[in-house]
C-alpha positions in Angstrom: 100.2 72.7 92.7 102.1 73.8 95.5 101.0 76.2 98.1 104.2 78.5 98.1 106.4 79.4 95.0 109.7 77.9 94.9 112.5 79.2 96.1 114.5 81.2 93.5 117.8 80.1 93.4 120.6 82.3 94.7 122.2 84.0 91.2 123.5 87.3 90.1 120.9 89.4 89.2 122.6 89.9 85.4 123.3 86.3 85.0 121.3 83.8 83.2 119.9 82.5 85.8 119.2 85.4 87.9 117.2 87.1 84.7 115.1 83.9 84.1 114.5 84.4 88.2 113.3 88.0 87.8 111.1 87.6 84.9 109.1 85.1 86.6 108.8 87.1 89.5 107.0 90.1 87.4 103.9 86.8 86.5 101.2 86.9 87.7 98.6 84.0 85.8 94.9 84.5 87.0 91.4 83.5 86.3 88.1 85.5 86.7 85.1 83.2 88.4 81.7 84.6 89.1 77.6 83.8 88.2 76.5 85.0 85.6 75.9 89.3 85.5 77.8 89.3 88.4 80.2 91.6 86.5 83.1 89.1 85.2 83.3 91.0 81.5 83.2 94.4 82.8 85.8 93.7 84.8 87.7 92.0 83.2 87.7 94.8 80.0 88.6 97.7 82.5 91.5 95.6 83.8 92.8 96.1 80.8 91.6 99.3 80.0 93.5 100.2 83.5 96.8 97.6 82.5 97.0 99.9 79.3 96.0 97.1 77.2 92.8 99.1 75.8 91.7 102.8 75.8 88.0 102.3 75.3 86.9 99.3 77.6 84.7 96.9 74.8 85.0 99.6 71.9 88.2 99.5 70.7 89.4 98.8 67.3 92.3 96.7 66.5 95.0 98.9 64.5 95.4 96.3 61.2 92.0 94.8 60.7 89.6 96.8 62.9 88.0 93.7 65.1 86.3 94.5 68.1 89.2 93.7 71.0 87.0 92.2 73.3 87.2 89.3 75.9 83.6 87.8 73.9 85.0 87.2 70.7 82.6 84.5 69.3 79.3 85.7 67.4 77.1 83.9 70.0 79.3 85.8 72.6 78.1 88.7 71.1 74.6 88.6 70.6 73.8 86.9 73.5 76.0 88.8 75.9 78.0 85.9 77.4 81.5 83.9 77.4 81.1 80.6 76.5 85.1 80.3 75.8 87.9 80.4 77.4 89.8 84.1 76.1 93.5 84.6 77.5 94.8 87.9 77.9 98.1 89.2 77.9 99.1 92.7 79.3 102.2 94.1 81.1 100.9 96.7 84.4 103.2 98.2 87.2 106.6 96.5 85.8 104.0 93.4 86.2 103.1 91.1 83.2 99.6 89.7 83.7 98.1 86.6 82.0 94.0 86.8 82.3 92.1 84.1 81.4 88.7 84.8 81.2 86.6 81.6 81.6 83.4 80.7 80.9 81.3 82.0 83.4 77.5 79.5 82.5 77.6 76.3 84.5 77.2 74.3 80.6 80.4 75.0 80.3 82.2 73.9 83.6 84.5 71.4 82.4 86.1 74.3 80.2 86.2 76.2 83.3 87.7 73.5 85.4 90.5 73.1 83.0 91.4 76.2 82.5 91.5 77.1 86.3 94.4 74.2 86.5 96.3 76.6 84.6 96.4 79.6 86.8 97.9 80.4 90.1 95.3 82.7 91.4 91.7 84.1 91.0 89.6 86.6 91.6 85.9 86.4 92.8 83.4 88.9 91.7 80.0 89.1 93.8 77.1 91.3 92.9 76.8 93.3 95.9 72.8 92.7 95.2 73.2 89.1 95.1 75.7 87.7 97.2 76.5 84.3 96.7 75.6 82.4 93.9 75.2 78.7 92.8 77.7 79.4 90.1 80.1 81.2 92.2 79.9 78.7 94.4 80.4 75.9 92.4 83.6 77.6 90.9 84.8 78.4 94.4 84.8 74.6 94.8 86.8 73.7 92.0 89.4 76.4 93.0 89.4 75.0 96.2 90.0 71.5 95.3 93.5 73.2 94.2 94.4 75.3 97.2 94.1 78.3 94.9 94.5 81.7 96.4 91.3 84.0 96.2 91.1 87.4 95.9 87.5 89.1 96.1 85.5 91.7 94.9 82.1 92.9 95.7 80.5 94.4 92.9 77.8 96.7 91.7 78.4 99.2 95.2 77.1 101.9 93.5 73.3 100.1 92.9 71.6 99.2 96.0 73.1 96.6 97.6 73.2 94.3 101.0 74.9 95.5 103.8 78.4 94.9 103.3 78.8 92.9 106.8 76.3 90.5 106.0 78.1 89.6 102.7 81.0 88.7 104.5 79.0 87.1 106.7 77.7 85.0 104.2 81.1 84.6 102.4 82.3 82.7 105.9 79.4 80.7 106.2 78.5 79.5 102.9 82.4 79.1 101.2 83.9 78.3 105.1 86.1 81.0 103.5 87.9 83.7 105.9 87.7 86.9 104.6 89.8 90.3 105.2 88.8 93.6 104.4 90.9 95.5 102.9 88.7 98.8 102.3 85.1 99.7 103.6 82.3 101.1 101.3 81.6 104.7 102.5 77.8 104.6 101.6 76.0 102.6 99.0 73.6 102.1 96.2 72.9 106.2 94.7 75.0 107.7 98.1 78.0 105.3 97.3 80.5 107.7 98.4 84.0 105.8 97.7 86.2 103.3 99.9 88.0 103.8 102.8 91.5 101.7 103.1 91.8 99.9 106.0 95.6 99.3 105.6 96.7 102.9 104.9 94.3 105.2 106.3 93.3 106.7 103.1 89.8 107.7 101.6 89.1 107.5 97.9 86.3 109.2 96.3 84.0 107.7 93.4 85.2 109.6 90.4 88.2 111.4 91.6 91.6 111.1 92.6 92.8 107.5 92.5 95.5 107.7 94.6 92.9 109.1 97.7 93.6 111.2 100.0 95.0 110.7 103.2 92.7 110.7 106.7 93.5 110.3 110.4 91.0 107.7 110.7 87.1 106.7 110.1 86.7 109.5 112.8 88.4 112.2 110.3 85.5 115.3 109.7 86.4 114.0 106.1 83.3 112.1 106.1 81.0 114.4 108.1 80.0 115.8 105.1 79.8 112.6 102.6 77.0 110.8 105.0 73.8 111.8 106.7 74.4 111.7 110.5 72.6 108.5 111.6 74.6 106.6 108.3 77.7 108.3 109.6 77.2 107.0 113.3 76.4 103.5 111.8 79.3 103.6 109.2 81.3 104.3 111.9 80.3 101.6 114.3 81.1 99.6 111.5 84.5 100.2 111.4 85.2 99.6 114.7 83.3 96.3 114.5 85.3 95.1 111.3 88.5 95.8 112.9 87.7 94.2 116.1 85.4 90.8 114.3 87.3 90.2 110.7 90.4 88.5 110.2 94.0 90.9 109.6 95.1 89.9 106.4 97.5 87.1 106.3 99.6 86.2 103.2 100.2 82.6 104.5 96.5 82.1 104.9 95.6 83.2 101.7 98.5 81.6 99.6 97.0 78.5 101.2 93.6 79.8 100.1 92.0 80.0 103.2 91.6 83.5 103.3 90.5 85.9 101.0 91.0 89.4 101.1 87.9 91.4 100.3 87.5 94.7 98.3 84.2 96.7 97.0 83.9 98.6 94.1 82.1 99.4 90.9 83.8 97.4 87.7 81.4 99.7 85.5 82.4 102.9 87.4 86.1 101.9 87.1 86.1 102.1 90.9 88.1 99.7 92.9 89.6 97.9 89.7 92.9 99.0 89.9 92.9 97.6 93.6 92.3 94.3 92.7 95.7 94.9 89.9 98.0 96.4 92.9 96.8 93.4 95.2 97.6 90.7 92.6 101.2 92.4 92.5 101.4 92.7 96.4 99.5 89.2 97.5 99.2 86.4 94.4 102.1 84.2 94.0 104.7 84.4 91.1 104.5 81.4 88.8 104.2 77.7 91.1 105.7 74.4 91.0 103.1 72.3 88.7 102.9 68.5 89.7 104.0 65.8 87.4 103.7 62.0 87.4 107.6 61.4 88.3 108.3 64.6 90.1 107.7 68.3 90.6 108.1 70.8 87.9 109.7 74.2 89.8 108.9 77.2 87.6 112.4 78.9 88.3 114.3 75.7 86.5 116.3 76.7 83.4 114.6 74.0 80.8 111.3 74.7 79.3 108.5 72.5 80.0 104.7 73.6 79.3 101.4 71.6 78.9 98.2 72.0 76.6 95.1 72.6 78.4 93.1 74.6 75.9 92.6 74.1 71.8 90.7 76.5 69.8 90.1 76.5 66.3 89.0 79.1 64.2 89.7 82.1 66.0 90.3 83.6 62.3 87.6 82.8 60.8 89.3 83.9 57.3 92.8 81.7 57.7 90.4 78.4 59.2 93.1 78.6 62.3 93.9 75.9 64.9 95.7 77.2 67.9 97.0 75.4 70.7 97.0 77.6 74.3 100.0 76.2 76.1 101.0 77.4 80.0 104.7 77.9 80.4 105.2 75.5 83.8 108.7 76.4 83.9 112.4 77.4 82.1 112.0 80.0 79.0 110.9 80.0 75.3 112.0 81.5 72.9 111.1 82.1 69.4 112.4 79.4 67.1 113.4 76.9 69.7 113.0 72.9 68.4 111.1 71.1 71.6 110.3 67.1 72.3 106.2 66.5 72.0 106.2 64.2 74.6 103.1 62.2 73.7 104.6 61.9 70.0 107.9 61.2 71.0 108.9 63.8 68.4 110.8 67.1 67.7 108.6 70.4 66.6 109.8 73.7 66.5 107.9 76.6 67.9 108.2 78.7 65.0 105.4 81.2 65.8 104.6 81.2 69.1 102.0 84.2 70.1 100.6 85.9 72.7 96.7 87.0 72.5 94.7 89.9 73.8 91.4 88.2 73.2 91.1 87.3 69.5 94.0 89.7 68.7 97.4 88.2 68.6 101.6 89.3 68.5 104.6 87.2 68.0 106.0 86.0 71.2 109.8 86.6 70.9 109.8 85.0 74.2 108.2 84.2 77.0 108.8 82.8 81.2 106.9 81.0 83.2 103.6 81.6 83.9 102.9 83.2 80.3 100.4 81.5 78.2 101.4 81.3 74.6 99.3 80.0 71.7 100.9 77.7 69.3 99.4 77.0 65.6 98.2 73.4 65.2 97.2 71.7 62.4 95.4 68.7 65.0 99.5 67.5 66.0 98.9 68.6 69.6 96.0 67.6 72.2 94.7 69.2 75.2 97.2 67.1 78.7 100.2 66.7 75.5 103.5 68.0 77.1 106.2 70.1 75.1 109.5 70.6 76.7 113.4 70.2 76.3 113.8 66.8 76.1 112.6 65.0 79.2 109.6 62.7 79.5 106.9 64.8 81.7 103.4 63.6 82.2 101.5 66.7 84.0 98.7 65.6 86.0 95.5 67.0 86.6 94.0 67.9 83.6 90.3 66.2 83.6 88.1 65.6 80.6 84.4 65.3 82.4 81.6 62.6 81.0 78.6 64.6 78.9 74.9 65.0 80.5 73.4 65.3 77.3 73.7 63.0 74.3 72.4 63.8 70.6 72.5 62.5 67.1 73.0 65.0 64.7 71.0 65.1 61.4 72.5 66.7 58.7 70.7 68.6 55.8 72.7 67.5 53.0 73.8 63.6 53.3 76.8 64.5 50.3 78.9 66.9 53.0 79.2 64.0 56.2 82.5 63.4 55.6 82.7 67.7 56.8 80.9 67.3 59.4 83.1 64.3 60.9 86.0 66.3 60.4 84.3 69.6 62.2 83.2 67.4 64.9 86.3 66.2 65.2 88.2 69.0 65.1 85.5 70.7 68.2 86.2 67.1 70.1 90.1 68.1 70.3 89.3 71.1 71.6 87.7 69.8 74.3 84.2 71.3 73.9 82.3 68.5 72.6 82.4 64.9 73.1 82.2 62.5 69.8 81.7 59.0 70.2 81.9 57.0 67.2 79.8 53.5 67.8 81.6 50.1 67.2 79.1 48.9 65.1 79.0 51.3 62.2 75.9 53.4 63.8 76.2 57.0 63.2 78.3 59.2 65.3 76.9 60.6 68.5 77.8 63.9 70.2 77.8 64.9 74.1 78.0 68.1 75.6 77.7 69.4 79.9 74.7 71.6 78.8 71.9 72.8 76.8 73.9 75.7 76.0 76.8 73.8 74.9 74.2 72.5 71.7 73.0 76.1 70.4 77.3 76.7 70.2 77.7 73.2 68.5 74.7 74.3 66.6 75.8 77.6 65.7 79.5 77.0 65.2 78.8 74.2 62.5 76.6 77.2 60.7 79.0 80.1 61.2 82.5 78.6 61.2 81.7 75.2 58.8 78.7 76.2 56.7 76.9 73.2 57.7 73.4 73.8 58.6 72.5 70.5 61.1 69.7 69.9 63.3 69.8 67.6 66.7 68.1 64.0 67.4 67.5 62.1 70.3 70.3 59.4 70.6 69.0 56.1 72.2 71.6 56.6 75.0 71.3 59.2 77.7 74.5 58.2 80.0 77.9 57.7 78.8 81.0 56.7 80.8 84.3 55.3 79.9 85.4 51.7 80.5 88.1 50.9 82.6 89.3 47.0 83.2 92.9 45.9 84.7 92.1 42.4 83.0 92.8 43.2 79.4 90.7 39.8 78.1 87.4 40.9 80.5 87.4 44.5 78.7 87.2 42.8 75.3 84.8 40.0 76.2 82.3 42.9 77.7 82.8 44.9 74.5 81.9 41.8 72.4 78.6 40.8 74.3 77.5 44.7 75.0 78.5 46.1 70.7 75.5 47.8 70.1 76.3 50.0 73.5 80.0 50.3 72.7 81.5 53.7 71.4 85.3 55.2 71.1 86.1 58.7 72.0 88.0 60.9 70.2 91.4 59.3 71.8 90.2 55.9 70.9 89.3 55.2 74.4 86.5 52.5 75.2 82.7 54.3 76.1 79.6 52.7 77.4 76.8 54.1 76.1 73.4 53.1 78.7 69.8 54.1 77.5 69.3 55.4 81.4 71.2 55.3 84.8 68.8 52.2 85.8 70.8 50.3 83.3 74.3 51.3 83.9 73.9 50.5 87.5 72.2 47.3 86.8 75.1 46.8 84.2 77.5 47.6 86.8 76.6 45.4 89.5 76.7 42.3 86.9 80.6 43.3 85.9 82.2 44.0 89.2 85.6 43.5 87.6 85.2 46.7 85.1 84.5 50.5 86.1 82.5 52.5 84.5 84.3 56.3 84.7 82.3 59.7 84.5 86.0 62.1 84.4 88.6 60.7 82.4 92.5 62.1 83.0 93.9 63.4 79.7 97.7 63.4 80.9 99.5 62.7 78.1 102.4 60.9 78.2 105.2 58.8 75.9 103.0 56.8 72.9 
């Protein structure tokens, strides 16, 4: 992904080209990252409740059907108070059309995380205010790092007690060797969080009240005499003075090129400093970028639609037994109807109902630009990596699929229904979320997953969405990593002599399955000519 958005071409503004141009100028395609209670569902729910989308943040009911139009859709979502999927939200704010993808946010679940950050431009960072940094927000920083990807941040929770705000950013330079930028100051915290002042414009904005703030000469205005005790006051201001003289001015080059993150503090909960972090993704995160591709660069603005799979989900409708393929628009328009090439296939489909989601909630997309993500039905035709577009050959890169941790055979209650079970474990292996290696000498099926959490979903999907009560064994592997050989005759002569530790994935890809890491290495060592791979690229490309 580049680091700048192309250059739109030079059109009339009512031609063709110069519409396509403007509509991808109003994207903006984000993710949410942050640990766990940091804040990620609230904010992402008032957001929405802020773009319009929803009136009652997490309580709304959807006008047909009456389902809950929430980010946590799933009924382990639900009772346990977590995402453990990937929910993509569309919603139009400020002449702006947003697409939210709200991503996992447990570390079992980081390769659905990593793949759905390659299909955003930017992100926004939530820290608890109590908390700081955490391993998972770190971690995810990481991965959005590995991509350049722009950061914008917010510090949570203000109005609990909190650290002071100059160690946080203290902490945010020294841990993520990230540069950071305030963009408002906390007047107070914890029970005497007061509001924000805006560094940029001079302006002061109460907790609870006007919005749009009211204007001040300064952090010396007799505005705030009354709002602080006197020694706070004093301190608050030094403060100031000390953040405008020691932090980094905001630069838009710096953070395109995500080295800099501007900083914000609010209250998700309070609905205080949300719609900030919506006016700063208009003002600061890039429109729609050029996506790489094996033979060249897709630019967003070009006229022909291309796009690329990086999420399936199945059974978002419990009641119709739905497959749905979430697809990111890299470039051109789609419209409604319109026959494109399946790469992979080398065939023609046409996109006959494309949608657009607000969680589990879904409309017709008529069309769509750049940028948008668009779910298309899928009856197991399309794979996360396949390409759709008008005709050329394009192989998008970067799309991983991550070797499991934990390995399990799965015992099933009644022998007569397997045959279900293969196809449900199939099905959850398209989407991504499970790994199921089938063993080359007739052995039963064994299923891998990042973490322990991954299993009570497996668990509880096969009950709730297949009816298939199951129950977990231990396999008699605990690594697994795909074989890779550029000698053709060595692969097959190490899958003959090694059978009972030979598996296929889903894709029909070769797997090694080692009782320990002892005995990979040691199997390594003795076959210098083969690797043995723990992330496996699911481009997709011409059969």
């Amino acid at each position: 992904m580049s680091d700048e958005p192309a250059p739109v071409p030079s059109a009339p503004a009512n031609s063709p080209a110069g519409k396509l141009a403007a509509e991808i100028r109003r994207r903006r395609t984000f993710a949410i990252i942050a640990h766990p209670d940091a804040g990620k569902t609230t904010l992402t729910e008032k957001l929405l409740l802020f773009g319009g989308a929803i009136q009652l943040a997490g309580q709304v009911k959807a006008k047909k059907d009456g389902r809950n139009t929430r980010s946590d859709w799933m009924a382990i979502e639900k009772s346990r108070g977590i995402s453990v999927v990937t929910s993509v939200m569309t919603f139009e704010y400020a002449d702006s059309v947003f697409n939210l993808l709200d991503t996992p946010g447990h570390e079992d679940f980081a390769d659905q995380t990593y793949r759905t950050l390659t299909a955003v431009d930017s992100a926004i960072m939530v820290i608890d205010a109590a908390k700081g940094i955490e391993s998972r927000t770190r971690k995810l920083f990481e991965v959005c790092r590995l991509r350049d990807i722009p950061i914008i941040t917010l510090i949570n929770k203000m109005d609990r007690e909190a650290r002071e705000p100059l160690e946080l950013l203290d902490e945010i330079e020294q841990v993520l060797a990230l540069d950071t930028a305030p963009m408002v100051w906390p007047v107070g915290m914890g029970r005497n969080f007061r509001g924000t002042y805006d560094l940029q414009k001079d302006r002061f904005r109460r907790v609870d009240e006007n919005p749009e703030g009211e204007t001040v000469s300064g952090p010396d205005d007799p505005i705030f005499d009354s709002l602080l005790d006197p020694v706070d006051l004093a301190k608050w201001r030094e403060e100031i003075e000390l953040v405008r003289d020691a932090c980094g001015n905001f630069d838009l080059k710096a953070f395109r090129e995500g080295t800099l993150t501007p900083v914000y503090f609010g209250s998700a909960l309070r609905n205080f400093g949300v719609r900030d972090i919506l006016d700063a993704l208009i003002a600061y995160a890039p429109p729609p970028l050029s996506r790489p591709a094996a033979a060249r660069t897709i630019e967003a603005t070009e006229p022909a639609m291309t796009g690329v799979i990086f999420k399936i989900q199945a059974n978002m409708d419990p009641n119709h037994r739905d497959r749905m393929a979430f697809m990111r628009l890299c470039s051109g328009k789609l419209t409604r109807g319109m026959k494109v090439k399946h790469v992979r296939s080398d065939k023609t489909m046409a996109l006959t109902a494309p949608q657009f989601f607000f969680a589990q909630d879904r409309s017709l997309a008529e069309e769509a630009f750049a940028g948008d993500v668009v779910g298309i039905p899928n009856r197991g035709t399309l794979r996360i990596g396949d390409a759709l577009t008008e005709g050329e050959n394009v192989q998008f890169l970067g799309i991983p699929s991550f070797a499991p941790e934990i390995l399990r055979r799965i015992r099933l209650e009644d022998a007569i229904r397997a045959k279900k079970l293969k196809d449900a474990l199939t099905e959850m292996a398209e989407e991504g979320v499970v790994h199921m290696f089938t063993p080359v000498d007739g052995t039963p099926p064994i299923v891998g997953v990042i973490g322990a959490l991954q299993l009570d979903v497996l668990g509880d999907r096969l009950i709730h969405e297949y009816g298939l009560p199951i129950a977990f064994e231990t396999a008699p592997c605990t690594v697994a990593r795909w074989i890779e050989a550029p000698d053709r005759a060595k692969l097959t002569a190490f899958i003959e002599a090694n059978r009972p530790a030979i598996a296929t994935d889903a894709d029909g890809d070769y797997v090694y399955l080692a009782p320990s890491e002892f005995s990979l290495n040691w199997v390594a060592e003795r076959n210098p000519e083969l690797a043995f791979k723990d992330v496996k690229s699911v481009m997709q490309g011409p059969a």
